[in-house]
N, C-alpha and C positions, 0 to 999 in steps of 0.2 A: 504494500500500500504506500500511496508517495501520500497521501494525508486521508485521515475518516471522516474529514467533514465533505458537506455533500458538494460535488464539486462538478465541473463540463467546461466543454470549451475548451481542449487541451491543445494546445499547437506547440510543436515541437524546434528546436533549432536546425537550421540547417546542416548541423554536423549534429547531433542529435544527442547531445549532451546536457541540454537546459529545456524546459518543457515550463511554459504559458497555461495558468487558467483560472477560471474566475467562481470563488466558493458562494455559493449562495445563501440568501437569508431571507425573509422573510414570505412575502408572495414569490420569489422565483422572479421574481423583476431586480433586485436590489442584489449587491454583493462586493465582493472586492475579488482585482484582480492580483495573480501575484503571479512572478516565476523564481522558480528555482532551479538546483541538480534538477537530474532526472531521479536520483533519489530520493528526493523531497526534501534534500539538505538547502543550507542557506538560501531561504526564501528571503524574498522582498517584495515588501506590496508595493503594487505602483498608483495603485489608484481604488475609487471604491465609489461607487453611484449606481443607476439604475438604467438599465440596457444594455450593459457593458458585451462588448464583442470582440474576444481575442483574434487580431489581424493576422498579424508578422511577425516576428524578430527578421532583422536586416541578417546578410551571409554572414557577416563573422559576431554576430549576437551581442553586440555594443547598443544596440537600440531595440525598440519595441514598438509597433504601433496598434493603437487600441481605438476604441469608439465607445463611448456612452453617448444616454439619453438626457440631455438640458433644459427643460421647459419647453418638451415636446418636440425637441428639433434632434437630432443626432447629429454628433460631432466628430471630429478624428482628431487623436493626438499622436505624438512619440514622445518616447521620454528612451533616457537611457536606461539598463539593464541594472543599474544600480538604485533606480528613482529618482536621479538627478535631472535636469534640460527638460522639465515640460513643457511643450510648445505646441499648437495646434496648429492643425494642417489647415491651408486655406482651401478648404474643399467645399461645395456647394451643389453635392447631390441630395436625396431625399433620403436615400436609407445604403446602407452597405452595412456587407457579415462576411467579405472574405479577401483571403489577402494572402501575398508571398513575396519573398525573398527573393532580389536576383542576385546571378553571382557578383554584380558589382555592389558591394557593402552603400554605395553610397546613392541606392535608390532602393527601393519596394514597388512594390503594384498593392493594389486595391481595388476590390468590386465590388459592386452595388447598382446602385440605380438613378439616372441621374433626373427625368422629369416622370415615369410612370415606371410599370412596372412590368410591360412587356417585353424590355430584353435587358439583360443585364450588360454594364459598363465597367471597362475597365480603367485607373488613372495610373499614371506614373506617378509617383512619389518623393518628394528627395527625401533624404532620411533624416535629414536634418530638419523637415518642416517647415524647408522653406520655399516650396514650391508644388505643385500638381499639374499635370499632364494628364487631358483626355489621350489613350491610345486606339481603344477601339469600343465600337459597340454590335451587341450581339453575339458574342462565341462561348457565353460561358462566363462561371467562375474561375478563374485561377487558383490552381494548389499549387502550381508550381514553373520552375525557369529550368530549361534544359541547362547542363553544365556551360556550354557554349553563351547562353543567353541567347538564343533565335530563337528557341520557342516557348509560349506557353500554355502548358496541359489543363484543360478546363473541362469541367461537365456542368451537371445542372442547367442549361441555358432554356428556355421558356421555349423560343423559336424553331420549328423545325427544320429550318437549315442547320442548326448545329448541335440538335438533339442527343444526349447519349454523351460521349467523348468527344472531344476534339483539339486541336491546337490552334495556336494562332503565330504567325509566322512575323514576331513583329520586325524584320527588315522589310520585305514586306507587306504590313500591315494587310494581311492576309489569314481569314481564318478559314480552316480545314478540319471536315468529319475525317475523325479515324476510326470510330467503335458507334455506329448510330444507334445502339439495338442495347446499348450496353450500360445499365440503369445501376448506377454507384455514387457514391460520396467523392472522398477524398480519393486524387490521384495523383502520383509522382513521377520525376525519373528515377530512375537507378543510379548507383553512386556513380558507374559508371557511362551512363548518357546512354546508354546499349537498350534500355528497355522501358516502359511506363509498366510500375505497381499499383494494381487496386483491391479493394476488399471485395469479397462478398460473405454476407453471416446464410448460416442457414439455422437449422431448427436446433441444434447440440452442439453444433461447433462451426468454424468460423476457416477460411480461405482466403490465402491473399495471393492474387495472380501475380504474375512478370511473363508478357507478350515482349519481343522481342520489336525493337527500333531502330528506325537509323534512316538520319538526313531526312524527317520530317516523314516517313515513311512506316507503317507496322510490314515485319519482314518475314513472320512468323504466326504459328498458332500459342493461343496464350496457355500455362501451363501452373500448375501450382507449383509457388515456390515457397510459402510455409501454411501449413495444416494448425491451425488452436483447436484443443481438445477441450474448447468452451466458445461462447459467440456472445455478442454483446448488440446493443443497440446502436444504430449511426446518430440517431439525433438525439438528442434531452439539452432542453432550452437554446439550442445550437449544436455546433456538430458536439459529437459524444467520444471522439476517438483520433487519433493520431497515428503515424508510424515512422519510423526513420527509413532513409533512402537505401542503406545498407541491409536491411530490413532486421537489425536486431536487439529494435524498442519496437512494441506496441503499445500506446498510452492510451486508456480507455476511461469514458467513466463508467462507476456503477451505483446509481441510485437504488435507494431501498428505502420499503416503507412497509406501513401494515395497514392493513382495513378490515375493521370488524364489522362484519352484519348479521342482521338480528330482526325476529321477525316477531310482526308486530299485530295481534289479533283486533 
């Protein structure tokens, strides 16, 4: 256990060493976020409000950027990994919940939504907060920056042009189905650029594929490359689970409660 209080929203570092997430309290609205080790060692809270949405940490995990909710509006910040440099990003979409690292430390991406909610947007970042870039719209969320920075791995996209998986090619500024058919959460590259990871749970236990890649291309059929002898939920209040690119962290959460009932003549 990296902590028993109830917790979601895990986002891992890009070397996968430091792990993002936000413990909840009251309605499930309200909470603080923190990160620490990946073993729950020296934590630090960065922040603590209501809507809270763990984005990023930057490639070499010096920064962080998050979002809560402000008298109704949602906002994006970074701060450093220490909780030092809080600064807000001048961002002015309506809502965003997703976010990644590129390999150059000294920007992020972020998605969301910039005037509705029929396709989702991507921004460039700088990490510094002092700046944002529209990149594209329409290809998805972002989980992730191929080693190179050309591409970025998204799902979830509303629009059925780029339903399922897909990338987006930002030299450029080209998005591409790769898996149209193929309904997942979080997805990555491989440490070594060679492949995209994704989950699937079933009813006992839990799979995470690696299909083979290369030069913006799937080259392969996907195959399992680790088996859990247990499966868990992808969402609870935001995503619910993480993985390193190596694949040898799985961050999950697992809420637990009780309900009694009782019947009443």
């Amino acid at each position: 256990d990296i902590l028993q209080e109830l917790a979601t929203q895990p986002a891992l570092s890009w070397d996968g060493r430091h792990v993002s997430y936000v413990v909840l309290s009251g309605n499930a609205q309200e909470g603080d976020l923190w990160v620490s080790d990946i073993d729950g060692s020296h934590r630090v809270k960065l922040a603590s409000g209501t809507g809270l949405v763990t984005a990023a940490f930057n490639s070499d995990g010096s920064r962080f950027m998050f979002g809560l909710s402000e008298n109704g509006t949602e906002k994006f910040y970074v701060i450093r990994s220490d909780g030092t440099g809080l600064r807000q990003i001048p961002w002015a979409g309506i809502s965003a919940g997703y976010g990644t690292a590129s390999p150059d430390p000294n920007f992020l991406y972020l998605g969301g939504w910039e005037h509705d909610f029929s396709k989702v947007t991507t921004w460039k970042v700088a990490a510094d907060g002092s700046a944002v870039e529209k990149l594209e719209d329409g290809c998805g969320a972002a989980w992730d920056a191929s080693p190179d920075g050309r591409y970025l791995l998204t799902s979830l996209n509303q629009g059925a042009q780029s339903a399922g998986v897909s990338e987006f090619s930002v030299p450029d500024r080209k998005c591409i189905s790769l898996a149209p058919d193929l309904n997942t959460l979080v997805v990555h590259f491989s440490t070594d650029g060679n492949s995209i990871l994704y989950f699937t749970p079933g009813r006992s236990e839990g799979t995470i594929y690696r299909q083979p890649w290369h030069g913006g291309k799937l080259t392969g059929p996907a195959v399992p490359a680790v088996k859990l002898p247990f499966t868990f939920r992808v969402n609870y209040a935001g995503n619910a689970y993480d993985f390193s690119k190596d694949l040898s962290t799985v961050v999950y959460a697992r809420p637990n409660g009780q309900a009694d009932l009782y019947l009443l003549k």
